[in-house]
N, C-alpha and C positions, 0 to 999 in steps of 0.2 A: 765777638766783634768789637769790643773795647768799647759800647756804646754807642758806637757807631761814630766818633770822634775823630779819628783817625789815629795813626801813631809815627814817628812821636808826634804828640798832638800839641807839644811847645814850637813845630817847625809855623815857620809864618805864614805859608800857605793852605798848612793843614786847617791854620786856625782862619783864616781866610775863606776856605770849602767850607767848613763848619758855619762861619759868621752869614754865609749866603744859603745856607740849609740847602748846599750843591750834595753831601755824602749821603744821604739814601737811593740821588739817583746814579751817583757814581760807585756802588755797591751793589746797586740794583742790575746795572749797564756788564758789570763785571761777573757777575752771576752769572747772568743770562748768555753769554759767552760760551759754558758750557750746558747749556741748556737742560739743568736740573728739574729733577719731578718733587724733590724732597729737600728742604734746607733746615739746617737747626741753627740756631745759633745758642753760645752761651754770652754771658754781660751783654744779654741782649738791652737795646735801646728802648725808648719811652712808648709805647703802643700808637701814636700816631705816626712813628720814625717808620714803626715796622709796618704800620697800615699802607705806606709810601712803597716800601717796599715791596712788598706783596702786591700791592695791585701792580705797580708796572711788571711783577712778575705774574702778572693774571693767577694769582694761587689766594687758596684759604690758609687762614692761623689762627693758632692758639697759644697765648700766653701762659708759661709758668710763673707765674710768680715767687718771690725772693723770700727765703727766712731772714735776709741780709739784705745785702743791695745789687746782688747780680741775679736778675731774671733768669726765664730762658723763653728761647720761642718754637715753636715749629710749624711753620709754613709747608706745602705742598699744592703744586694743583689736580692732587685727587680730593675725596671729599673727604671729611674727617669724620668718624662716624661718631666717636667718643674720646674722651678725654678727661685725665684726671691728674693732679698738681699734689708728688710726693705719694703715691699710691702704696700707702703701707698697707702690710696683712691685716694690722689693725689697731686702733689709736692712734693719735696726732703726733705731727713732728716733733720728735726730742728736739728739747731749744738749740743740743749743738750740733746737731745734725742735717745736713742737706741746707747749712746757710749759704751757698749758691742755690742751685735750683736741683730739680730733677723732676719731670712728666714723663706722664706716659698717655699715646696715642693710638686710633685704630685706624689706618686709611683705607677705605674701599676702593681697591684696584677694578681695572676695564677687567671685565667680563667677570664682577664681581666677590673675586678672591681676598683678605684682607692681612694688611700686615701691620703688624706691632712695631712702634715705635717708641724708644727712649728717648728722650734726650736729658743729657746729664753735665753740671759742672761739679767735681769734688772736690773737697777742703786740700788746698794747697798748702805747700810745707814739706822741711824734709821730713819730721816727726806722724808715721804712716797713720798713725791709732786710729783719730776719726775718721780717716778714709776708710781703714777696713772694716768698722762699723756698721758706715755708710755702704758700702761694695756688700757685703751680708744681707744688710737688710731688702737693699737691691734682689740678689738672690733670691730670698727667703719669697717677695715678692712677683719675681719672675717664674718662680718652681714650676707652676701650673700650666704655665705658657710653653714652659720648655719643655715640661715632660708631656702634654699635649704635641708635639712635633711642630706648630705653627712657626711660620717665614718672621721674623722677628729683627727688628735692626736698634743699636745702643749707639750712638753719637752724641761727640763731645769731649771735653777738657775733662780729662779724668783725670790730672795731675799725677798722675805718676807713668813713673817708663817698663817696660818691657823685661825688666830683669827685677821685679817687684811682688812681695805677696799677694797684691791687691791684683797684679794683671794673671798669676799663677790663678785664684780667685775665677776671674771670669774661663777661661780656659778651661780648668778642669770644670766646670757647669755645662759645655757646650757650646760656650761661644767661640766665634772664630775673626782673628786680627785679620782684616781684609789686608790692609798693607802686609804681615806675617805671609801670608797665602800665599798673594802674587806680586807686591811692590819689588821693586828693584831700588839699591844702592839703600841708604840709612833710614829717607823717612821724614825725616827732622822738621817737626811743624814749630820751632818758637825757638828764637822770636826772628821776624820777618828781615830784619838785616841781615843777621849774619847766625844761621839757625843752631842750635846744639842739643836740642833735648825731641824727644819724642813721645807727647802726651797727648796728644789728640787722635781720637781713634774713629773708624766706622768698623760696627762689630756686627756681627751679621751671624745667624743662629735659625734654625730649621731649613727647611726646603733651599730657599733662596739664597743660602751659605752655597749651597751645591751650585748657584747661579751667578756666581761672581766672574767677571771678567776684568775689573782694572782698578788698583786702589794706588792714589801718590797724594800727597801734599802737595797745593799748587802754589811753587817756589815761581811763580812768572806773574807778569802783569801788575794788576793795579793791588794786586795782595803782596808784593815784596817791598821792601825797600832799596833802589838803586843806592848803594854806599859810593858812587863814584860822584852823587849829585847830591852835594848839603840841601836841598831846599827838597829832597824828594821823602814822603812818604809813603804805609801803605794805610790799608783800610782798617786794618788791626796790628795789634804784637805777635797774634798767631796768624800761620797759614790756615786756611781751608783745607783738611782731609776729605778727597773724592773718593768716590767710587763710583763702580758703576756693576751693573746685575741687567743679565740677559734672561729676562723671565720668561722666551720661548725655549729656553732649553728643559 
């Protein structure tokens, strides 16, 4: 979410939103639109930004915190049962690894059920090496989770696209590209003007993979930028990847 700053965040009215601490309720306002149970963000904002936010979206958060300067967050208004910031098998964060963020979440669904939660931003660049480090250790971390069969969701800026070792990676493990499944046309979450690349993913993995109903990037609204209006911005550089999961099926 770029911080919550807007982008570009040199237009004079972005910086204007910004100067009136108007962009959490206008992120918030724009959310709730599509009336989400789950939100992550990555370059998440300053924990009072995200407290704003959350509550006008009536949900719980938790903070990941940065081995760098890009947080992350995950909000939902189910409750969050547990929580842990870079959940390795074992030993602390290699210094060059996961310098954005990456948690992991439990949310206790109605009628008790619970689903695992990633959210993850990884080392940008075209040079893939500490991505697929990172993507491994991820793995090496989720094994137990996946080979248990548990509904499982990975969301976020994984900086890489779809014709990549690092996305072959999650794939052959068992996860599954929501937009891959059901999205139509390219995808393309970045950047919010005039979009070209495809790195933002909702991944989805046991039970609730089988539960999928609609994954797109949301190229509309207050997440684009109108190119036809110099003075317009959007909420971020990236889009929003949606989805959505019918857990009566």
């Amino acid at each position: 979410v770029y911080g919550c700053a807007g982008w570009p965040r040199d237009r004079a009215l972005a910086k204007k939103v910004a100067a009136k601490r108007q962009m959490p309720r206008r992120l918030a306002n724009e959310l709730a639109l599509h009336e989400p149970d789950i939100v992550v963000f990555s370059e998440s904002p300053t924990e009072d930004v995200v407290r704003e936010v959350a509550t006008r979206l009536r949900m719980n958060y938790v903070l990941f915190p940065s081995g760098g300067s890009w947080p992350g967050t995950l909000m939902t208004r189910f409750e969050i049962i547990e929580s842990k910031n870079v959940p390795l098998v074992e030993g602390k964060r290699p210094k060059n690894l996961f310098t954005r963020h990456w948690g992991r979440g439990v949310i206790e669904l109605p009628g008790g059920d619970t689903l695992v939660v990633h959210s993850a931003h990884l080392m940008p660049g075209d040079d893939p090496a500490v991505r697929v480090r990172e993507v491994a250790a991820m793995l090496t971390s989720m094994k137990k989770d996946l080979d248990a069969n548990r509904s499982m969701l990975l969301l976020g800026d994984l900086n890489h696209g779809p014709d990549t070792a690092e996305y072959s990676a999650w794939i052959d493990a068992g996860w599954v590209d929501t937009f891959a499944d059901v999205g139509k046309g390219s995808g393309l979450t970045i950047k919010a003007d005039t979009p070209q690349w495809r790195i933002d993913y909702v991944m989805a993995a046991g039970p609730i993979a089988s539960q999928l109903v609609e994954s797109r990037p949301l190229f509309e609204g207050a997440f684009r930028v109108n190119n036809a209006d110099p003075r317009s911005f959007a909420l971020s550089d990236h889009l929003p990847q949606f989805a959505s999961f019918d857990l009566r099926k």
